[in-house]
Every structure is written in C-alpha cells, then in structure tokens.
C-alpha positions as CSV (number, residue, x, y, z in Angstrom):
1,X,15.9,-7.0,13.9
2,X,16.5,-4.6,11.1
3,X,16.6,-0.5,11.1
4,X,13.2,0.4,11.6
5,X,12.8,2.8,8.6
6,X,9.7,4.0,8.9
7,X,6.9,4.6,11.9
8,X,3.4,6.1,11.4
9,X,1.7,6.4,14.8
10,X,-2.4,7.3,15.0
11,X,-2.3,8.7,11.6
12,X,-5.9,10.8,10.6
13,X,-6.1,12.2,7.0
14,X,-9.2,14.3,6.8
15,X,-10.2,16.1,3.8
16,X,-13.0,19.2,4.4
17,X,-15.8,19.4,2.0
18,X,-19.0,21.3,1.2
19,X,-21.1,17.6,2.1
20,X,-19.1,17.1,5.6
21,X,-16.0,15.5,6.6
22,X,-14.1,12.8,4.7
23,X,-12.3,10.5,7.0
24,X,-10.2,9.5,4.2
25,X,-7.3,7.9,6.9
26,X,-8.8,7.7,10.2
27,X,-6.3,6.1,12.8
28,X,-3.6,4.2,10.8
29,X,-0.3,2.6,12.6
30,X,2.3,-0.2,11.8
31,X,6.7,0.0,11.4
32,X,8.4,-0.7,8.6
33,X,12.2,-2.2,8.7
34,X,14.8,-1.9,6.3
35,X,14.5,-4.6,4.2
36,X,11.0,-4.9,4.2
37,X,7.8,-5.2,2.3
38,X,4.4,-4.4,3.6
39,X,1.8,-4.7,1.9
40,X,-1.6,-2.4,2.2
41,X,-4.7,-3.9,1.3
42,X,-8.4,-3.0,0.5
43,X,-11.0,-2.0,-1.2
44,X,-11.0,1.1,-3.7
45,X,-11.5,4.4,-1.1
46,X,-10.6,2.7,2.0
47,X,-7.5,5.0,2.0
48,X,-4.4,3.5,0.7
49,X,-3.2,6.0,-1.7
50,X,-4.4,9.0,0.8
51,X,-1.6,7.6,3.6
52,X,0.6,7.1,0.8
53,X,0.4,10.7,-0.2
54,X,0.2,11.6,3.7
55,X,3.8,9.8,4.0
56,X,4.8,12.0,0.8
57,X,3.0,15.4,2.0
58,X,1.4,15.3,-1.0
59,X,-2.5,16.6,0.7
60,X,-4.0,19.3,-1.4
61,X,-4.4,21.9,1.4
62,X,-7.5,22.9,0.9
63,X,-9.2,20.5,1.3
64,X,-7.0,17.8,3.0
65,X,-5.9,18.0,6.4
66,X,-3.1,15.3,8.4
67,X,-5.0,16.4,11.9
68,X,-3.2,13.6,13.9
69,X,-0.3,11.6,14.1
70,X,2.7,10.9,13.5
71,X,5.1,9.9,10.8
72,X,8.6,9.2,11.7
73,X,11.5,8.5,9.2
74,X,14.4,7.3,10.7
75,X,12.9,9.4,13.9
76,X,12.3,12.2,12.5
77,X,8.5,13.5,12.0
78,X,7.8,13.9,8.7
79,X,5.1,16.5,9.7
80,X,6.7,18.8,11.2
81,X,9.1,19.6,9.0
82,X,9.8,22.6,6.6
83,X,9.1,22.4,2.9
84,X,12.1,22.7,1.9
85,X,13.7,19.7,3.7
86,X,11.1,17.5,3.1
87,X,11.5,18.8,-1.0
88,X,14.9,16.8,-0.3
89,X,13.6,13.6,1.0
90,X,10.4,13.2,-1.1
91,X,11.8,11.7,-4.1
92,X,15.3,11.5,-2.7
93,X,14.5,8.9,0.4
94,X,11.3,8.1,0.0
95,X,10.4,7.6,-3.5
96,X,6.7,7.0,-5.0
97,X,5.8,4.9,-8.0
98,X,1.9,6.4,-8.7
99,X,-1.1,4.5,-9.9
100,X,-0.7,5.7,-13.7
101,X,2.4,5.7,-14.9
102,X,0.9,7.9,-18.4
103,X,-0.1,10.6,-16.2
104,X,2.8,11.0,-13.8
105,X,5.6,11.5,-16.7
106,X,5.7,14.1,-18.8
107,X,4.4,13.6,-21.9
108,X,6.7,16.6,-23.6
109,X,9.7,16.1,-22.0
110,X,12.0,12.7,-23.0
111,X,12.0,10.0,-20.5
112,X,16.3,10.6,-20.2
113,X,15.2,14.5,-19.2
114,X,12.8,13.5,-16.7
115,X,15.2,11.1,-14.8
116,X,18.0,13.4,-15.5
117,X,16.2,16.1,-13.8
118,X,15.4,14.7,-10.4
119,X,19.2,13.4,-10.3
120,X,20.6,16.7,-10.9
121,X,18.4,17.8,-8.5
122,X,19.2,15.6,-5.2
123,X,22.3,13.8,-6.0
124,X,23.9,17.2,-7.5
125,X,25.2,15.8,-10.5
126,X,26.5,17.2,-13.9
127,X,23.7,17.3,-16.9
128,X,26.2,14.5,-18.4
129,X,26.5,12.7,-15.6
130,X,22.5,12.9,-14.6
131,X,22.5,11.5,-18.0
132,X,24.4,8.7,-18.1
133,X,22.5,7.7,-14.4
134,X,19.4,7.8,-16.4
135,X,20.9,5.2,-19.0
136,X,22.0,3.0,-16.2
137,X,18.6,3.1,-14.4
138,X,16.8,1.7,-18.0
139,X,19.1,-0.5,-18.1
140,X,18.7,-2.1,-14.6
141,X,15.2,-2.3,-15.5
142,X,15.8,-4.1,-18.3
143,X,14.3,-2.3,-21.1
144,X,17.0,-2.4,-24.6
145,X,18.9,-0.3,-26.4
146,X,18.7,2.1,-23.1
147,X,21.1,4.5,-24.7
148,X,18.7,4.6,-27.5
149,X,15.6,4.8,-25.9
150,X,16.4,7.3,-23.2
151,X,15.6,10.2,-26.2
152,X,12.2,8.1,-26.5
153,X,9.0,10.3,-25.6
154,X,6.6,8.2,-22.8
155,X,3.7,7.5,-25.7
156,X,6.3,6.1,-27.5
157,X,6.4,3.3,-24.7
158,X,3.8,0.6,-24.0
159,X,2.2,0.0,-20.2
160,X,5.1,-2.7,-19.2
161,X,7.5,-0.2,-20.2
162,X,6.4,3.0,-18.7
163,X,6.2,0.9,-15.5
164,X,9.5,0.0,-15.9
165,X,10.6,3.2,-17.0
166,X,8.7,5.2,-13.3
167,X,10.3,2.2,-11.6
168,X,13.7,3.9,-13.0
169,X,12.5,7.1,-12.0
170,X,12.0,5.8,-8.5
171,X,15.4,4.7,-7.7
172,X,17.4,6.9,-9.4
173,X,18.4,8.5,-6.2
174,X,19.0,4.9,-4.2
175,X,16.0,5.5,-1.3
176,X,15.8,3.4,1.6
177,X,12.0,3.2,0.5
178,X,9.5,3.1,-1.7
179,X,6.2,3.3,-1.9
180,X,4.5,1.8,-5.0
181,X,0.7,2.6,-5.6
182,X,-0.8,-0.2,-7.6
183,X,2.4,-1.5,-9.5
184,X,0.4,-3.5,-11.8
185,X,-2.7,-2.1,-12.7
186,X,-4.2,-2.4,-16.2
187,X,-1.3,-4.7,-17.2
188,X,-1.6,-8.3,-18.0
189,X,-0.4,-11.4,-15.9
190,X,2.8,-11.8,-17.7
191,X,4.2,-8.2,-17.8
192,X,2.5,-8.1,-14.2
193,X,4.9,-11.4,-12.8
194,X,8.1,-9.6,-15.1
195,X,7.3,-6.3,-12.8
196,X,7.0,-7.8,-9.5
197,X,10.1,-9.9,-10.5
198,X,12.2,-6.4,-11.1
199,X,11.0,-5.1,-7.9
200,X,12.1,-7.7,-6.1
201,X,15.6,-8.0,-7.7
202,X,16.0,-4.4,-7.7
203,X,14.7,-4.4,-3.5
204,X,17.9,-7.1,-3.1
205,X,20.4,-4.8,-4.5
206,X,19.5,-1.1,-3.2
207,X,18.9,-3.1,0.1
208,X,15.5,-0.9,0.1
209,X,11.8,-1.3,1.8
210,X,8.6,-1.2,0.0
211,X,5.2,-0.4,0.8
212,X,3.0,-2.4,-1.9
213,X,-0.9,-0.6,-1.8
214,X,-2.5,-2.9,-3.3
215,X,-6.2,-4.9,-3.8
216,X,-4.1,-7.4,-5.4
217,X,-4.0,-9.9,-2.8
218,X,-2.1,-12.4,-5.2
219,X,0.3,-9.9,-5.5
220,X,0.7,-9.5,-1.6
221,X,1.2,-13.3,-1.1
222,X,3.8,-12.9,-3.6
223,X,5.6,-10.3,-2.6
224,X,4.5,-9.0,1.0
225,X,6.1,-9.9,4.4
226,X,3.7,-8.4,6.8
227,X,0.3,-7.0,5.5
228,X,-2.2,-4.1,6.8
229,X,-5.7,-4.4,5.7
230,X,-8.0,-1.3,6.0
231,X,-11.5,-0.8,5.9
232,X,-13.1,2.8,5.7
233,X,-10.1,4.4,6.3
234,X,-9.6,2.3,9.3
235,X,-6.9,-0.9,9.7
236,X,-8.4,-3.7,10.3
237,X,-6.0,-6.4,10.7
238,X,-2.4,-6.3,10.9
239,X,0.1,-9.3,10.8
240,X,2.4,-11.5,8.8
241,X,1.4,-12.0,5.3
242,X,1.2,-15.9,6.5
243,X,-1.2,-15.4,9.4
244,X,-3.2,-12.8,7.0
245,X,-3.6,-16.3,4.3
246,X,-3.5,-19.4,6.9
247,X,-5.1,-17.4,10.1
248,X,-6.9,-14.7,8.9
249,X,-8.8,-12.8,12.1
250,X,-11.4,-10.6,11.0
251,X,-14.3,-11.3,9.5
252,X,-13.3,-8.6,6.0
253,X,-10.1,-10.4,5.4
254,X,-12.9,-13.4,5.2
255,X,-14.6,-11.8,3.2
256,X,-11.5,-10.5,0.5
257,X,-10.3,-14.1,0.6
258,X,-13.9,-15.9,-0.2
259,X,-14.1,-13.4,-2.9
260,X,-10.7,-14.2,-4.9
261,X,-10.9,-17.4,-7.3
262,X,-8.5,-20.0,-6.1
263,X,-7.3,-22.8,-8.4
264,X,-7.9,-25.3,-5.6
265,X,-11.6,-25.3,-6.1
266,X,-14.2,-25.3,-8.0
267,X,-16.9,-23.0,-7.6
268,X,-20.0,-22.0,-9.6
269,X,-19.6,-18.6,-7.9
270,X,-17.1,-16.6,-5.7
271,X,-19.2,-15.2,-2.2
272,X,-19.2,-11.5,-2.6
273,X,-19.2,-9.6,0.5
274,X,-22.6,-8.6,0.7
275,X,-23.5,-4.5,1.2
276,X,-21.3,-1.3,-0.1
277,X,-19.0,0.1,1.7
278,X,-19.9,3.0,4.0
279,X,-19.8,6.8,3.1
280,X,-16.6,8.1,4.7
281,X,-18.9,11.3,5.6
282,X,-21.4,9.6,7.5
283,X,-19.6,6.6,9.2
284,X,-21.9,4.5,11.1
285,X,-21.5,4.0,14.7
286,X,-19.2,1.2,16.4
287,X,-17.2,-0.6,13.9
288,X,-17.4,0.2,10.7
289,X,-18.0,-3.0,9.1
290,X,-20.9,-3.9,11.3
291,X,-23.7,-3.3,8.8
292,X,-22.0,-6.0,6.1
293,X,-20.5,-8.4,9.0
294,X,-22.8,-11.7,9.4
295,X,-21.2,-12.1,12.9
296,X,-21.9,-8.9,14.2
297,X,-22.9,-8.4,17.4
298,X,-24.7,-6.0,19.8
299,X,-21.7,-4.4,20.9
300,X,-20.1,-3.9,17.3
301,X,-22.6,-1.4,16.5
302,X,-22.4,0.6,19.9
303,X,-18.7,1.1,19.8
304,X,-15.5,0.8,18.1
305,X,-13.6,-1.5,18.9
306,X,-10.1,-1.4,19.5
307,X,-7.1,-3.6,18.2
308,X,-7.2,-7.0,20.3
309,X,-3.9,-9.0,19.9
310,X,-4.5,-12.7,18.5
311,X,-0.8,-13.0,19.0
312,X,2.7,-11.0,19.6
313,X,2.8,-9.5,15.9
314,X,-1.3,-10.3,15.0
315,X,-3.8,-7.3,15.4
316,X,-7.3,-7.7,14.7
317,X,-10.2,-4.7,15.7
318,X,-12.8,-6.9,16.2
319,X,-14.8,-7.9,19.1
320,X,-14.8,-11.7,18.6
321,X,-11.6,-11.8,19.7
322,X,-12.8,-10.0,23.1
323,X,-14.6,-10.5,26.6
324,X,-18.2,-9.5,24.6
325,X,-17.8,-12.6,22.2
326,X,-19.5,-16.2,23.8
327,X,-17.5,-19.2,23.5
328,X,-20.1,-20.4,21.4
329,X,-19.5,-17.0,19.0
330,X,-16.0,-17.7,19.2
331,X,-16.2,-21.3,17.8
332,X,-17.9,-20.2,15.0
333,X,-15.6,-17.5,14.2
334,X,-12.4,-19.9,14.0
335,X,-14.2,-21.8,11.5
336,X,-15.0,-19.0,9.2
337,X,-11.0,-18.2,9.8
338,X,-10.3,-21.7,8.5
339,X,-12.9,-21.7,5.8
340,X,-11.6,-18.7,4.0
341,X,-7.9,-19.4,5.4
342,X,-5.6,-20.9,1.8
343,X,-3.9,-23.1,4.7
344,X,-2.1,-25.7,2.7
345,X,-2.9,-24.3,-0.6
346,X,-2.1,-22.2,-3.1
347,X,-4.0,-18.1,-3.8
C-alpha cells in the first residue's frame, strides 16, 4: 500500500450569509495515497472547488467557515496550523491548478516572473536560477522555444497553452500533490486528450498524487483510480473508478451515467435527471436527493442516511442498500445499477 498522503475526516465548509447558512461541504471523507488519482465528481455547486480551497485554506473568512473536521497531510492537520507554515506548503506541497487559467496569472507580469517568483520563494533559489527552473518547467510541458516564450505575457498564449503554462506553475516546486480544478474546461477534445496526456506523464515522473474535480466523467474514466461523487455538498458514493462505471450504487451516479452520450448506443435522447438540485440553505430533510430519486422511499425523506458498505472499498449513502429496502426494492435497484452501468463498453 502506498504513503497515504493525504486524509480529510468529516470535513463541513460553511459559508454565513445574510439568506442563512450555506452548506457548501457538509461531511466529506476519503484517503489519498502517493501515487494516486482521485477523482471528484458532480454537479456545478455540489462543492468540489469549496473542499479544494478547504484543503488549500483558501475560505474567505467572512463568510466561509471549516466548522468540522479534519485534514491531515502526511499527519499533520492542516487546520490547525499557523499561517505562516501553511504559506510554505500551499503551493510548495500541495499545489492547485484553478478553474481559469486567464484569471489566475497575472496578466502584467511575464509568465517566466510568475514561475520565477514562487521558486524563489519556496525552493530559495537565485533570480537566475528561479529562472532557468521556469524555462525547464515550459519545457516539460511541452510548449517551444521555452527560452523564448518565457518573456511572453499570458494574453499572448492561447487556452491549451495557458493550461500548460499553470500546469508549469504547479510543479515548479515538485509537490507530492496536486489538486487540479477543472483541467479542461472551455478547451476542445484534442488540446483536452494532449492535457490529460501531460498530467499523466508529468504524475509518472514527480511520482505525485492528484485530485481531479471534475463533471467530466470521461475525463475520470480516463484518468481516475478511485472516484468520490457528491451531491449537495454531501458524498454520495465512494469507490474504484471501476465499480463507479460497471457497479454503480446510488441511484445519482445512475443518473450522471444515463445522462452522458455513449458511442455504444443510439438514442433519440439522453434521460436527464429530472428536478434541480436543492438550495444548500434550505436542505430538505433525510437524504438529500430524495425529492429527484424515483426509488425513494419512506425513510429517505425522514433521515439521512449514512454510508452503507456494498463492499470493502465501495461506499454508497443510500438506503437501498439497508435493512429499510424489500427484497423486492432491492431487485429493482441492481437493475437500474446495470442499466446505467458501461459494463463491457466503452464512456
């Protein structure tokens, strides 16, 4: 078993507003190992980039709030720590690849001067040796004439390239992880499949883990090896990104696999998940995705439930998997499992 690198226990992100209280993170655990990549799926404001910038301590207090939990980095709570020795791992350890490459680079400052600066900063190197990192970390991510283009301005890069370019940014300083916030976004399929092919090459040689947060879940088949999927702030299933495809569990990893287009089949029309998603103010009672779940039952909207194991390293929170579900209920839940399963196939 590899290091375990990373361990976020009960983790609640709360953010305190005029209309009530947003449960933006509301009870998030899983491990990640040296080596790794887990992949964190789900819908737009189910919380994915607020762990991410929970992990980062990266809340704007006021209004956000970590009021529980734990988040352990090589055992040591990130949490509780003072600012200045997190300052040293954020960025240094743990390093963060944000959703918008054009808004998280400077746009007055050249690209060498912004990877310069954080080497200088927490490896301690000479401006010319900062430097000359910087032209090794474009190269590595293939972009040309690195020496060249390291006195390039961001706008004078396209999408691919400023990807590429925060990528650099990223491992600069060689962390044992890094979190990367929608990779892919806004860029086509074929600079997409070049980008995922970096971070993959780059993972093998800095021996690094990732966390992928994604709604991509082509991208996490590709490139995941155990997956979290959240709901309302909430995880909802957590296994191996091959149970997740071939023996999903709950019913809204159903529903995000009925609702992708598969090249196996040929459909008039994808099956949405019917409903919206609830306000993270007013969460209903029980589980949260009672209201849009056609195999709800009494029970799912008295109380929440809890994680039931489906098998040693398979989590699902939902009652069919428990003592209230008939045998009957139970039958009819495997077969929505294998209907929206890709078991033998392809995403």
């Amino acid at each position: 078993m590899a290091e375990t690198l990373l361990s976020v226990h009960n983790l609640k992100t709360y953010f305190y507003t005029d209309e009530g209280v947003v449960k933006a993170v509301d009870g998030l655990n899983y491990e990640l190992h040296q080596g790794e990549t887990l992949g964190i799926v789900g819908e737009s404001g189910c919380g994915k980039s607020v762990h991410a910038l929970s992990v980062m301590r990266l809340i704007p207090t006021p209004p956000g709030k970590v009021v529980e939990g734990e988040i352990l980095f090589q055992g040591t709570n990130l949490l509780k720590l003072p600012e200045d020795e997190m300052r040293r791992i954020r960025g240094n350890r743990i390093a963060m690849i944000f959703q918008e490459p054009m808004t998280s680079l400077n746009p007055v400052l050249t690209i060498g001067e912004q990877i310069a600066e954080a080497v200088m900063l927490h490896q301690r190197l000479s401006k010319k040796d900062a430097w000359d990192r910087a032209v090794e970390m474009l190269e590595k991510v293939k972009i040309p004439l690195a020496r060249e283009r390291v006195r390039d301005y961001p706008h004078q890069f396209s999408g691919g390239m400023r990807q590429r370019v925060m990528i650099a940014m990223a491992l600069s300083c060689n962390p044992s992880i890094l979190m990367a916030d929608e990779p892919t976004t806004a860029l086509d399929v074929t600079i997409q499949a070049q980008i995922l092919d970096l971070m993959r090459e780059l993972q093998k040689e800095f021996n690094m883990a990732i966390i992928l947060i994604t709604h991509n879940l082509g991208v996490v088949a590709e490139m995941a090896d155990n997956v979290v999927v959240m709901y309302a702030g909430r995880p909802v299933e957590h296994a191996s990104v091959h149970d997740t495809f071939r023996d999903p569990r709950h019913p809204y990893t159903w529903g995000l696999l009925h609702s992708i287009p598969k090249l196996y089949e040929r459909k008039e029309r994808l099956i949405p998940i019917e409903g919206q998603p609830p306000s993270l103010i007013d969460l209903p009672p029980g589980c949260t995705f009672a209201p849009r779940c056609p195999f709800a039952m009494e029970v799912c909207v008295k109380a929440d439930p809890p994680e039931y194991p489906v098998t040693d390293d398979h989590y699902a929170r939902c009652y069919l998997h428990s003592e209230h579900a008939t045998e009957e209920e139970k039958k009819v839940a495997v077969a929505a499992g294998l209907a929206a399963s890709t078991r033998g196939r392809r995403v």
